[in-house]
N, C-alpha and C positions, 0 to 999 in steps of 0.2 A: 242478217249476215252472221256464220256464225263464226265465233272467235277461237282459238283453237291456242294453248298456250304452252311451249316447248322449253324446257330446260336443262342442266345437264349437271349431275352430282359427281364425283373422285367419293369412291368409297377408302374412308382412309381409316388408320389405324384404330380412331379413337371408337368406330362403328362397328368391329367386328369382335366375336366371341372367341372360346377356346377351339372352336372348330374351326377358324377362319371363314367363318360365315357372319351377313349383317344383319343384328338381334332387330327383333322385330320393331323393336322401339325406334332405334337407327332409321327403319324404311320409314317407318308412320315420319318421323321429323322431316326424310327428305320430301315427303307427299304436300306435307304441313307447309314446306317453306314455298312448293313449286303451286299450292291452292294462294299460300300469300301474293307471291309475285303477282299471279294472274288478277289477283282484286286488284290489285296495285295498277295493273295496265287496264282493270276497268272502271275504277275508281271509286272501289267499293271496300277496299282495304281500311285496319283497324281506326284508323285517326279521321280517315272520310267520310265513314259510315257513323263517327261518334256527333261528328262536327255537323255534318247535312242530318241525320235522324236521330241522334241521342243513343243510340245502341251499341251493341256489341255483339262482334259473331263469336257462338260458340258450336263446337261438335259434338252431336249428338250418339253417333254413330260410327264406327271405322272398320271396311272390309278390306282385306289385302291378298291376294293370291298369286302364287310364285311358279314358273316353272323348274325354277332351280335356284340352287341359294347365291346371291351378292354374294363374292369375295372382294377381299383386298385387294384396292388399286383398279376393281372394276369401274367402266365412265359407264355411267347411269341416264341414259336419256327420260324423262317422264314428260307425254301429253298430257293437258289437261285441260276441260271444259266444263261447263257447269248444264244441267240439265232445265234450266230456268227454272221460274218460282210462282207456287201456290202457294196458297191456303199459308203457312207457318214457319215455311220449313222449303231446304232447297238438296238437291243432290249436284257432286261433284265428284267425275269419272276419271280416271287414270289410268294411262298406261305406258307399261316400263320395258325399256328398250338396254340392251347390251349391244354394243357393236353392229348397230342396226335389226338384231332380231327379238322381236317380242320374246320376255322372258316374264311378263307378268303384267297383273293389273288390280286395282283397286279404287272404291267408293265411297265415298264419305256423305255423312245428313248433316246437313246445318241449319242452324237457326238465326235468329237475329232478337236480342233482349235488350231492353229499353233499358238503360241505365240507372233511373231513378225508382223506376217503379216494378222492374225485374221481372214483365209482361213478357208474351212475344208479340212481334213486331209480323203482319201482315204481310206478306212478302208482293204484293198486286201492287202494293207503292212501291215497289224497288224500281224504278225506271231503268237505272243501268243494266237491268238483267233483261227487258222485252229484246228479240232478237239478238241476242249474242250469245246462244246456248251453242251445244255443239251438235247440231242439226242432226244427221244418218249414224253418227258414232257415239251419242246417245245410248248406255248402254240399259237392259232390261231389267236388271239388278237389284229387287225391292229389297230393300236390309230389312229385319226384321230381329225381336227374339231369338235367342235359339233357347232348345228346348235342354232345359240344364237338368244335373244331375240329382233325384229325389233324395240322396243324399251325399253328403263332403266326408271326405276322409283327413282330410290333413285342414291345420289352421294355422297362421304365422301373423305375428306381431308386427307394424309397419308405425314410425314413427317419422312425419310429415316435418320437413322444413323448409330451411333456403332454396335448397338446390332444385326441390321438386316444381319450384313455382313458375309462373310466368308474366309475359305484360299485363294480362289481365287480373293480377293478383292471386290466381287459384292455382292449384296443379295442372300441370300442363298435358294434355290430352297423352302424349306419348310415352309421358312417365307411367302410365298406368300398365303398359304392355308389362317393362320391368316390373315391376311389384307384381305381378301375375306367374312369368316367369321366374322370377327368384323363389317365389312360394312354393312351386311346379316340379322347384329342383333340374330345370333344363338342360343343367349341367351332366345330367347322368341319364335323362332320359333321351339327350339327343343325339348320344354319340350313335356314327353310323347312320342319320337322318335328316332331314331339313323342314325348314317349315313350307310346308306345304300351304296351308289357308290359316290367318284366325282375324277373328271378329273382336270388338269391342264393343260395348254399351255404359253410355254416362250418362248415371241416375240421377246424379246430385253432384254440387261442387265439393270439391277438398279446397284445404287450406292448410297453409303451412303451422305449428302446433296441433293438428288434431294427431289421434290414434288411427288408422285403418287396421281391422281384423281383415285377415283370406283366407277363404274356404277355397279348400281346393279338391280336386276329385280326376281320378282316370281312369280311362277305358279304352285301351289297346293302345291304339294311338292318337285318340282325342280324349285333350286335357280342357278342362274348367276350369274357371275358376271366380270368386265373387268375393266381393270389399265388402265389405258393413264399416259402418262409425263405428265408436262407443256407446251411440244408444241402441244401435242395432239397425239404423235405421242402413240401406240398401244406399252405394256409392256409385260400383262399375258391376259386370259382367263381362266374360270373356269365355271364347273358346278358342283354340286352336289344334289342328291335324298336324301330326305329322308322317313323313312318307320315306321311303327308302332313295338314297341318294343315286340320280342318275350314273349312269358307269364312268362319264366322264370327269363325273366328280369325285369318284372314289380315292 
């Protein structure tokens, strides 16, 4: 049977930019919260997946795709189902409704990490996941790499604290859009645009006290960009489009 899970966001002030649009970080949180609920209604959410299998979900991956930008005070319907689970690793599909009309959608990869021994967890034992994917609406959408820039033009200093963290103790998957954005300067590349599509990839954990360096790099209207530690070692990935703003949002 498959399970199909509906929820509904108030784009409110604290979500949106200088353009009165909701930064990308803003949509990833409201994806983040409407993938939580639905564990929750399947009972595979943070505290029941710790307590029945010692793990913890994390996100591997994050696609987003708009046909026009969130404004203020917009109601945000988002579907959402999970694509069931092999091998490692699971997909989770979204899609974003305005006033009853699709205005966007988005993907995410997860995983599931043993707690003690910060393995992954086989996903063929997830019982709550046999039969409850989302059958026909199942989207095609393989995330993968994207093919980044052989070289970065710009770099910016990022120092990790409080704020960036979450329940899980590390930085929270949607802080990373920020830090990408901030480095990108979206402030001056966006005006007169929207975002169109972008991607994430999480390499490795942050933590509150480290440094993150960003490389960043652009070409017309797709921006990169990519986190290191201080050792050098490889954090996130990121890319994002952007497009010219529909007429009615001019």
């Amino acid at each position: 049977m498959s399970v199909i899970y509906e929820t509904s966001f108030r784009v409110d002030s604290r979500d949106v930019d200088l353009f009165n649009q909701c930064r990308p970080s803003a949509v990833l949180g409201c994806l983040q919260e409407a993938a939580t609920q639905a564990a929750m209604e399947l009972g595979v959410a943070g505290p029941q997946i710790k307590e029945k299998y010692n793990c913890l979900w994390m996100v591997t991956r994050n696609w987003v795709e708009l046909d026009a930008p969130l404004r203020w005070n917009d109601l945000i319907t988002v579907k959402t189902w999970h694509r069931g689970a092999s091998g490692a690793s699971s997909y989770r599909d979204f899609d974003l409704f305005r006033e009853g009309v699709p205005i966007g959608q988005g993907t995410s990869v997860w995983v599931m990490v043993d707690v003690d021994e910060r393995r992954l967890f086989r996903m063929k034992s997830l019982t709550e996941f046999q039969g409850t994917d989302g059958g026909q609406l199942c989207k095609s959408v393989k995330l993968r790499r994207p093919a980044m820039p052989e070289q970065f033009s710009g770099r910016t200093r990022r120092e990790l604290g409080y704020s960036d963290t979450d329940i899980n103790g590390h930085v929270n998957n949607a802080h990373y859009a920020d830090f990408a954005c901030d480095s990108l300067h979206l402030e001056r590349l966006g005006r007169g645009k929207f975002v169109r599509s972008f991607q994430i990839g999480y390499v490795s954990e942050c933590q509150a006290g480290e440094t993150l360096w960003v490389d960043t790099a652009v070409q017309g209207d797709h921006l990169f960009a990519r986190g290191e530690g201080e050792d050098g070692s490889e954090r996130f990935d990121f890319s994002l489009t952007l497009d010219e703003l529909p007429g009615s949002d001019r």
